[in-house]
C-alpha positions as CSV (number, residue, x, y, z in Angstrom):
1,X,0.0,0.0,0.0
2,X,2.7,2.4,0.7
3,X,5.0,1.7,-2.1
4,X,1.6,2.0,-4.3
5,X,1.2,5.7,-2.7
6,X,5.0,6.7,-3.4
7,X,5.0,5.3,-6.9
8,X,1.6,7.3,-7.3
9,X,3.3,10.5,-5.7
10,X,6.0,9.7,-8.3
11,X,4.0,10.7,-11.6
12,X,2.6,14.8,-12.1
13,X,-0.4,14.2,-10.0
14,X,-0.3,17.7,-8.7
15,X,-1.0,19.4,-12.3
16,X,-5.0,17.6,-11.1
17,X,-4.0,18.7,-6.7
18,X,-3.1,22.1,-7.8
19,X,-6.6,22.8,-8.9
20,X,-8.3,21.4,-5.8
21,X,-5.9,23.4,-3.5
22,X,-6.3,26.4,-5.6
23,X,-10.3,25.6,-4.5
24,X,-9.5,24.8,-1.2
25,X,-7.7,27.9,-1.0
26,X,-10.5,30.3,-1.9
27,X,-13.3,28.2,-0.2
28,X,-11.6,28.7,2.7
29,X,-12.1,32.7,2.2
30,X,-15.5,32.4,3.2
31,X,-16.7,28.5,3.9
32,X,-20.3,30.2,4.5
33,X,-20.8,30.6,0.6
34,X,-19.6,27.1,-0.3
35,X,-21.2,25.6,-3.2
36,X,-20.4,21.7,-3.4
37,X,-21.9,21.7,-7.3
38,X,-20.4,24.8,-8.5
39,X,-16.7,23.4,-6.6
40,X,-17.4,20.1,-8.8
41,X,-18.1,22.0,-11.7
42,X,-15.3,24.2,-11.4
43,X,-12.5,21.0,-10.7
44,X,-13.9,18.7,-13.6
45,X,-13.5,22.1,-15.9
46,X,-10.2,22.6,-14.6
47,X,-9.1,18.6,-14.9
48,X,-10.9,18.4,-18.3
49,X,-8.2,21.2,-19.3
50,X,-5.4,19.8,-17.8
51,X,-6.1,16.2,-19.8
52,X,-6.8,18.4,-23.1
53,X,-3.2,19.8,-22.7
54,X,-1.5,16.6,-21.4
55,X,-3.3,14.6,-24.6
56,X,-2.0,17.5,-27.1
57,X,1.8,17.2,-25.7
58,X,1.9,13.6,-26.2
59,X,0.6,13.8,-29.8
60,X,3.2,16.3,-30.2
61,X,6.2,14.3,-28.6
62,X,6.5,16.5,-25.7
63,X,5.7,14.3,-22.9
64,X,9.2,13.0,-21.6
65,X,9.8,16.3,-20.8
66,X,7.3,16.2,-17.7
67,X,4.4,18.5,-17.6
68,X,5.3,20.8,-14.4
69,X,4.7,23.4,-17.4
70,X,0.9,23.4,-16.7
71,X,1.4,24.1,-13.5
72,X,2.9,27.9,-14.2
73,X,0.2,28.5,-16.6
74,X,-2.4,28.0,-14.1
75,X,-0.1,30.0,-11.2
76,X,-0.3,33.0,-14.1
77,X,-4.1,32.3,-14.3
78,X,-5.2,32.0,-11.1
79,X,-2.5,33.9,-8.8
80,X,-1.5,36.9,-11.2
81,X,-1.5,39.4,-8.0
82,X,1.2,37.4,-6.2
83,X,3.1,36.7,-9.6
84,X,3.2,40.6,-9.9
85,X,4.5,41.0,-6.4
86,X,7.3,38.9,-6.7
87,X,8.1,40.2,-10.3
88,X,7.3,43.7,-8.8
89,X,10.4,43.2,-6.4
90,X,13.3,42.8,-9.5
91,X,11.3,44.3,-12.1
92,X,9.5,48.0,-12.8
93,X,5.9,48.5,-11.8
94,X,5.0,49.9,-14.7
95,X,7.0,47.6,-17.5
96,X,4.9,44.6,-15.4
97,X,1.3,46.5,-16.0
98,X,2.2,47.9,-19.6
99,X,3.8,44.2,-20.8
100,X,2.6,42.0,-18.7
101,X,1.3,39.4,-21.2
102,X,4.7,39.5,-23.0
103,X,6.2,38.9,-19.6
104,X,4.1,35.5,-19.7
105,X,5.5,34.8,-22.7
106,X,9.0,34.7,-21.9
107,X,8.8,33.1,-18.7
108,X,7.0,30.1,-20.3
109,X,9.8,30.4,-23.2
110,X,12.5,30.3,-20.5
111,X,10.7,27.5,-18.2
112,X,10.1,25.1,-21.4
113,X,13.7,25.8,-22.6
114,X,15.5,24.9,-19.4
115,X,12.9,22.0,-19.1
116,X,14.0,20.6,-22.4
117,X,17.5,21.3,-22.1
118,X,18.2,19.8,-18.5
119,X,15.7,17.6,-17.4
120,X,15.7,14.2,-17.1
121,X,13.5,11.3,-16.4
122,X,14.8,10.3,-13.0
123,X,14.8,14.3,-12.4
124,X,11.6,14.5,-13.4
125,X,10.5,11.8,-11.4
126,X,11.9,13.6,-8.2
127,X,10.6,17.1,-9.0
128,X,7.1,15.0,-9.5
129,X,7.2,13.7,-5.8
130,X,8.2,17.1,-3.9
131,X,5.6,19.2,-6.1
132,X,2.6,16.3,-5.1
133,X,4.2,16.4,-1.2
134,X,4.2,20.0,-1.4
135,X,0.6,20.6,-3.0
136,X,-0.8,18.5,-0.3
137,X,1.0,20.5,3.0
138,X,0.0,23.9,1.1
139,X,-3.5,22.2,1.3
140,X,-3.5,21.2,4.8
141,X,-2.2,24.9,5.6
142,X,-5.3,26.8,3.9
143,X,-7.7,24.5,5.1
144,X,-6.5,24.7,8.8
145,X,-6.4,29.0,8.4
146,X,-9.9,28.9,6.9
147,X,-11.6,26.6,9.5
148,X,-10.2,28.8,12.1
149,X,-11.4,31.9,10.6
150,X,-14.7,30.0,10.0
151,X,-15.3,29.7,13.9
152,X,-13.8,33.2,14.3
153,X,-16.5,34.5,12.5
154,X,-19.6,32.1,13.8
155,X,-18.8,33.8,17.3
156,X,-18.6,37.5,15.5
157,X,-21.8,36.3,14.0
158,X,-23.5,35.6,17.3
159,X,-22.3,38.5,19.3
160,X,-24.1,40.8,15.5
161,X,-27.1,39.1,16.3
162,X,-27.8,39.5,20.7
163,X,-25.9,43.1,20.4
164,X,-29.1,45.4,21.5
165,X,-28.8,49.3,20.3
166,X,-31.2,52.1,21.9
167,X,-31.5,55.4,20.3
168,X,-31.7,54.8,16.7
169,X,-34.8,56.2,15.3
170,X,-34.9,59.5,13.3
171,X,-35.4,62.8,14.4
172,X,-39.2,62.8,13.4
173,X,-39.0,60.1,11.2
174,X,-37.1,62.9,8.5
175,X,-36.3,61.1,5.1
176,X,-32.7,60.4,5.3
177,X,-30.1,60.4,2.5
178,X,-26.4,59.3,2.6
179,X,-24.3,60.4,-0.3
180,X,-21.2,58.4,0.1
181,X,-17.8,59.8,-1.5
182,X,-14.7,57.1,-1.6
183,X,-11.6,58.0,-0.2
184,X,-12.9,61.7,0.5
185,X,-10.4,62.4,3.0
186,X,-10.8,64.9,6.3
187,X,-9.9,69.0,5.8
188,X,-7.0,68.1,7.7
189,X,-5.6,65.6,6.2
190,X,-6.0,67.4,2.6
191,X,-4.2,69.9,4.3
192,X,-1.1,67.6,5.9
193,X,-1.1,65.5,2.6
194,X,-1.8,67.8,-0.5
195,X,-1.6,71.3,1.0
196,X,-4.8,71.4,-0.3
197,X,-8.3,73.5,1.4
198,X,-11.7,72.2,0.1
199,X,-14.0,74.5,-0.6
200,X,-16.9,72.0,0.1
201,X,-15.8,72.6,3.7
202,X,-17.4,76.4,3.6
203,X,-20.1,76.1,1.0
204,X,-21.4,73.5,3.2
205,X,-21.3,75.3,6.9
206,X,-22.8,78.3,4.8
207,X,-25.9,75.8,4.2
208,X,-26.1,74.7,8.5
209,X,-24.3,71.4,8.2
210,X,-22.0,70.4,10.8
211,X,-18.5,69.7,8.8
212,X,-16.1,67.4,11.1
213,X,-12.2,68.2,10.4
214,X,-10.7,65.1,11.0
215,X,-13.3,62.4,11.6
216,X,-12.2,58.7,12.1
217,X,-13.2,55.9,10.6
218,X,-13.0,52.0,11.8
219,X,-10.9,51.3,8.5
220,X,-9.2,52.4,5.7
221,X,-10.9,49.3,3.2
222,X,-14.4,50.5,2.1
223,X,-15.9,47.2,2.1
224,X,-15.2,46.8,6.0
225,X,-15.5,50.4,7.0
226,X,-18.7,50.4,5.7
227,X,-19.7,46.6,6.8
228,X,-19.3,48.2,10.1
229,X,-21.5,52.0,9.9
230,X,-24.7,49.4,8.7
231,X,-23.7,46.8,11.5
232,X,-23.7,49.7,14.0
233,X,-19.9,50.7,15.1
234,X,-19.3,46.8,14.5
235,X,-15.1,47.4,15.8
236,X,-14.7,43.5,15.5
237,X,-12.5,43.1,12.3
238,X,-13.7,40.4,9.8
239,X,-11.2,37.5,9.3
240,X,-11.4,38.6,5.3
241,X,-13.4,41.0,2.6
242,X,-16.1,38.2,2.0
243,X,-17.4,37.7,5.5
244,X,-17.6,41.5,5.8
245,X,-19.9,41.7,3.0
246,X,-21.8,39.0,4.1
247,X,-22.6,41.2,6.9
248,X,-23.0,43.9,5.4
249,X,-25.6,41.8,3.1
250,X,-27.2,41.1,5.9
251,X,-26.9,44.7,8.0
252,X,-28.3,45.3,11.6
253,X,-29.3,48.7,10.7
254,X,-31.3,48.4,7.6
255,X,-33.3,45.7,9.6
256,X,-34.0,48.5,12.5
257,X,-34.9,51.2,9.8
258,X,-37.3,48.8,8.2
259,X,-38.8,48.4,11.9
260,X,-39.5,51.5,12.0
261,X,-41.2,52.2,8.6
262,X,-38.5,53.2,6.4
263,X,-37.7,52.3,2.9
264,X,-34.5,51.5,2.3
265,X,-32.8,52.5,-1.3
266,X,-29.3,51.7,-2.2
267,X,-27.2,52.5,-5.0
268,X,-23.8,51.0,-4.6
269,X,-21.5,48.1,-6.0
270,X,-21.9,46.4,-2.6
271,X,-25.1,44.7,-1.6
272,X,-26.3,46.9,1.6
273,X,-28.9,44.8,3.4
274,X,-30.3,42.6,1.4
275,X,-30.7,45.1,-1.9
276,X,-29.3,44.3,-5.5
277,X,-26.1,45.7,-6.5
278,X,-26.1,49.0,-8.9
279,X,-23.5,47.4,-11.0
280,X,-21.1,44.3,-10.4
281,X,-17.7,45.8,-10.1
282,X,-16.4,42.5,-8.9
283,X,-14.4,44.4,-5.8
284,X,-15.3,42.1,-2.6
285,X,-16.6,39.1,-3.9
286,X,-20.0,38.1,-1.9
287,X,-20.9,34.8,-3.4
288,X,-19.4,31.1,-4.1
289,X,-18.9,31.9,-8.0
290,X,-17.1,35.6,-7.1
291,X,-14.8,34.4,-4.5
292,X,-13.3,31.4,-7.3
293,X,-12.8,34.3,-9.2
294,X,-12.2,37.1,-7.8
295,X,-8.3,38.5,-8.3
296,X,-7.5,36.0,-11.0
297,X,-6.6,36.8,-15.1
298,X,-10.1,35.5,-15.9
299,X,-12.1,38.5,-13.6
300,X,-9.1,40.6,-14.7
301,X,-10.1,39.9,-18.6
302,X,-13.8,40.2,-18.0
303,X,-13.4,43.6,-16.5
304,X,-11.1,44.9,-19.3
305,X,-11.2,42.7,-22.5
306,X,-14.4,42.1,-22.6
307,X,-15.9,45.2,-20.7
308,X,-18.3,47.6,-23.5
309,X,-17.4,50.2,-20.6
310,X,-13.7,51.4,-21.0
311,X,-13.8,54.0,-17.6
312,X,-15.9,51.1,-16.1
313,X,-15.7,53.2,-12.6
314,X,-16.5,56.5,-14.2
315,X,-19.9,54.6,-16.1
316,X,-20.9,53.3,-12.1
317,X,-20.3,56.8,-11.3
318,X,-22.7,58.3,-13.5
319,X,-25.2,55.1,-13.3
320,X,-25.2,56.1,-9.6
321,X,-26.1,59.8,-10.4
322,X,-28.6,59.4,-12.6
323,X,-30.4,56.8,-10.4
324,X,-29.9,59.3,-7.4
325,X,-32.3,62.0,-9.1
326,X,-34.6,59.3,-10.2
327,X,-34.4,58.2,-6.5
328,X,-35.4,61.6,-4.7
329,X,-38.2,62.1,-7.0
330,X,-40.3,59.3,-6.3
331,X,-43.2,59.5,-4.3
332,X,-43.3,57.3,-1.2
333,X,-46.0,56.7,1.8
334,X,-43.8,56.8,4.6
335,X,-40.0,57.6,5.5
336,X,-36.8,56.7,3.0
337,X,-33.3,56.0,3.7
338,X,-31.7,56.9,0.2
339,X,-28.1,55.3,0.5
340,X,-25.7,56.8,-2.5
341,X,-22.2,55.3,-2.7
342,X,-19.7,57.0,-5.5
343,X,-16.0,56.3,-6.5
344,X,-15.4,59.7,-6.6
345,X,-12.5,60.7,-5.8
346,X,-11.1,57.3,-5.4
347,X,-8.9,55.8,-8.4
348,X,-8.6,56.0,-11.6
349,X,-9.2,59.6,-11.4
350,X,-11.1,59.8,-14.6
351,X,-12.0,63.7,-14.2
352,X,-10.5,66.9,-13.7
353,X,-12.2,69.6,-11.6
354,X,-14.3,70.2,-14.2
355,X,-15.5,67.2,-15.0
356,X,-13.5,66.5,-18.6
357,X,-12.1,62.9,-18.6
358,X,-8.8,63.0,-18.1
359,X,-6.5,61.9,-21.1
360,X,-4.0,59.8,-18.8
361,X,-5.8,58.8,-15.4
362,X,-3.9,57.7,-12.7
363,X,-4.7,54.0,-11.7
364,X,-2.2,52.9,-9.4
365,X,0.1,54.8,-7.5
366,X,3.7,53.5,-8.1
367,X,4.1,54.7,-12.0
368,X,3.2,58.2,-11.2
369,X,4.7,61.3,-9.7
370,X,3.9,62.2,-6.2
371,X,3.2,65.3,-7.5
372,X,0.8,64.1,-10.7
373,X,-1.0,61.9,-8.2
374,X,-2.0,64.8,-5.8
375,X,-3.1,66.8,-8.4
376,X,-4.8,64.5,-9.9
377,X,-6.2,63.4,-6.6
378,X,-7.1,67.1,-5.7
379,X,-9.1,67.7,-8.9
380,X,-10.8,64.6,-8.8
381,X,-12.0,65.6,-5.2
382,X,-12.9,69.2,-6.6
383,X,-15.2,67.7,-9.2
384,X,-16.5,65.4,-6.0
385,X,-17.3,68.9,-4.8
386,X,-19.4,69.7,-7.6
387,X,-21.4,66.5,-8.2
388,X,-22.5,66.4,-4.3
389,X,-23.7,70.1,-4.3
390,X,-25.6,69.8,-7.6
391,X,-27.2,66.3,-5.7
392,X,-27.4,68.4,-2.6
393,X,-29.3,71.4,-4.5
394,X,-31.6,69.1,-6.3
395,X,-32.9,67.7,-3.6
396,X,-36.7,68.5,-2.9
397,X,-37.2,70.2,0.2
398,X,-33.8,69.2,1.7
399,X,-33.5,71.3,4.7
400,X,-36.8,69.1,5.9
401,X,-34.6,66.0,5.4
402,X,-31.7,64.2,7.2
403,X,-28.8,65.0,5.1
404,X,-25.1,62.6,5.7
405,X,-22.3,63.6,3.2
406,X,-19.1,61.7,3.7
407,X,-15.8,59.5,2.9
408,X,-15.6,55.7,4.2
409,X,-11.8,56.5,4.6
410,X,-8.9,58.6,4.4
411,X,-6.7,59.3,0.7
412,X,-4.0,56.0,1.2
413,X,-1.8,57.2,-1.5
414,X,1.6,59.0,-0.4
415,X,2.0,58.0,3.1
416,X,2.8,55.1,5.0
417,X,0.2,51.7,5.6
418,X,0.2,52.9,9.3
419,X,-0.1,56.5,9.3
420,X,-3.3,57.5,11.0
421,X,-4.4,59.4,8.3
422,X,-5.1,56.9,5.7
423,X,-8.6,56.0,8.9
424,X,-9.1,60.3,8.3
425,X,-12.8,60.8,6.5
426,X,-14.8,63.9,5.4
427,X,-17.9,63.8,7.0
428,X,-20.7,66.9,7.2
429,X,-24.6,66.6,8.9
430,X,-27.7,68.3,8.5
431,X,-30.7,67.7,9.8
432,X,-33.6,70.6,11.4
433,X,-32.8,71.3,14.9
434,X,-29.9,69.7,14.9
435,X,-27.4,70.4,18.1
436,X,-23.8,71.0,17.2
437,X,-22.4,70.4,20.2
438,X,-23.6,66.5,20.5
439,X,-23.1,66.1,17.1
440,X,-19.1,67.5,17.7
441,X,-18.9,64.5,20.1
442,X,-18.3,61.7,17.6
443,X,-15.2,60.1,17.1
444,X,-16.0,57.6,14.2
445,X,-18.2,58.5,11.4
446,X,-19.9,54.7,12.5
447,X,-21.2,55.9,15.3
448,X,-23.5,59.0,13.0
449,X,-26.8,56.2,13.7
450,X,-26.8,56.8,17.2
451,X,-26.7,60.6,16.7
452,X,-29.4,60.9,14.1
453,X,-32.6,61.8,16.8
């Protein structure tokens, strides 16, 4: 029995392991969405592949050279984010973004050259038996993290559900709109980071908001600092993106709002409790099919390739708008919540401060100038400031209503992963007979529900 296993673990079983790791590995994200047909469905595709390409190499005389080759066509495929990290660290950012499928190319090149040039059978039979050996321990490793995280999160789960809230209803029952801007960062950090004064700050105060200067937030990742406004200052950080948004699917305070008579209307990328999803940006993956996808070349190809929308941010941007106007005018029988959540000014910044798409728009943050990034940062939040005022204006009857304008965290380009600043959000409130002082009092802009009566 054992010699049968050894011989076994002598021939490229791992090209068939690697894809049931690679599903063990994301099932393990979030075990709460696991779909056992769409996991079979997903390993027979990936073994029906790996037998096409095996039966093609032995037609073509190719097999005594082993077929570990698969196995870095599938590492391209499904890992490209860690293959640009490690290539990041000898090569330039920007020759990996700009070239990166010639980059493919030659490493396959190079791996099939050596492959052919050095290796031997009894090699070959070696390499065979560490890569199955090591397949297997990588396997144990996820599954062990992702069990843990699993009961981390039925406990986080439990404490969601017996947490008990008082004060949470609306000042009389006011219709209440959230316009949410991304990466809108606090006066004073635009003013540490980008020398920079918004003028939002004062054409706002003229209109009897409350502006905060340097309002915290419980995160600097939107899915989780948002996850934890609608689960109610939830400060327990999720074990990963997936479980946040399952919460957030699921939120505490769209339950209580819909207690108390309100209507709840979202228009975001994420689902906010229980509603529909404006458009599927394929950010924080909240189902079994997004999380097998989500960061690999196929997702990556969908959203670019094969995308109609070539500024597919910019398009959800203007989707949001539009159905934000729609939104405000509809006539309803009792109180709304009207949720609004825009990338603005959070990358690519598409626009300049007037709105014209920019020719060359900054996407990530290592192939640009500090200096081209904070401008185009700056006028990207400047046209922010024109979009939410124009929203703001058009509003009926808005100084009747319960008005929220904010960030969901700081600016995180051009400083440090732990400077404070990157948890700094612009937040401003408005509702009638509102009292400054209390309002003043808050420290995270999670806490706003409890200071909305």
């Amino acid at each position: 029995m054992g010699k049968n296993i050894i011989n076994l673990l002598k021939t490229p079983v791992f090209v068939y392991t690697f894809g049931l790791f690679f599903l063990v590995y994301k099932s393990s994200k979030c075990f709460w969405f696991f779909d056992p047909f769409i996991f079979l469905c997903f390993l027979g595709g990936y073994c029906l592949i790996n037998f096409i390409l095996i039966w093609i190499q032995k037609k073509m005389g190719l097999y005594k050279y082993g077929v570990s080759w698969i196995i870095f066509v599938w590492i391209l495929v499904l890992f490209p984010d860690q293959v640009f990290f490690i290539a990041g660290l000898f090569l330039s950012p920007s020759f990996i973004r700009i070239r990166y499928l010639l980059i493919y190319v030659l490493i396959l090149y190079l791996l099939g050259y050596i492959f052919k040039k050095w290796i031997v059978n009894k090699h070959i039979s070696s390499l065979n038996y560490f890569l199955n050996i090591f397949v297997f321990i990588l396997m144990a490793v996820v599954l062990q993290s992702g069990i843990q995280n699993y009961l981390k999160e039925i406990k986080h789960k439990k404490y969601l559900q017996k947490k008990e809230f008082s004060s949470l209803k609306v000042k009389d029952n006011n219709d209440v709109i959230w316009i949410l801007l991304d990466e809108y960062t606090s006066p004073a950090s635009l003013k540490s980071q980008f020398n920079f004064k918004t003028s939002l700050v004062d054409s706002l105060n003229n209109k009897g908001f409350f502006v905060f200067n340097d309002l915290h937030s419980r995160s600097d990742v939107t899915v989780l600092s948002i996850n934890s406004l609608f689960n109610l200052d939830d400060s327990i950080p999720s074990s990963n993106h997936s479980y946040a948004a399952d919460y957030l699917n699921k939120s505490i305070w769209v339950k209580n709002l819909k207690k108390n008579g309100y209507e709840f209307v979202s228009s975001d990328f994420l689902n906010v409790g229980g509603n529909p999803k404006l458009l599927n940006l394929s950010l924080f993956p909240d189902n079994y099919s997004e999380i097998l996808l989500n960061r690999t070349l196929i997702t990556s190809m969908r959203l670019t390739v094969f995308s109609d929308k070539k500024e597919l941010y910019d398009y959800y941007n203007q989707q949001a708008i539009m159905k934000f106007y729609r939104d405000i005018h509809v006539k309803r029988s009792g109180p709304s919540f009207i949720w609004t959540h825009l990338l603005i000014p959070h990358t690519p910044f598409y626009r300049d401060a007037h709105g014209k798409l920019n020719a060359h728009p900054i996407e990530v943050f290592d192939v640009a100038s500090s200096k081209e990034i904070a401008k185009q940062y700056t006028d990207y939040l400047s046209y922010a400031n024109t979009v939410v005022l124009k929203m703001l204006n058009g509003i009926p009857d808005w100084k009747n209503k319960t008005i929220i304008i904010s960030g969901d965290h700081g600016a995180r380009m051009l400083i440090p992963e732990n400077d404070p600043r990157r948890k700094k959000t612009f937040c401003a409130i408005y509702y009638p007979g509102m009292d400054k002082q209390k309002i003043s009092k808050i420290k995270y802009m999670q806490q706003i529900p409890f200071y909305l009566h």
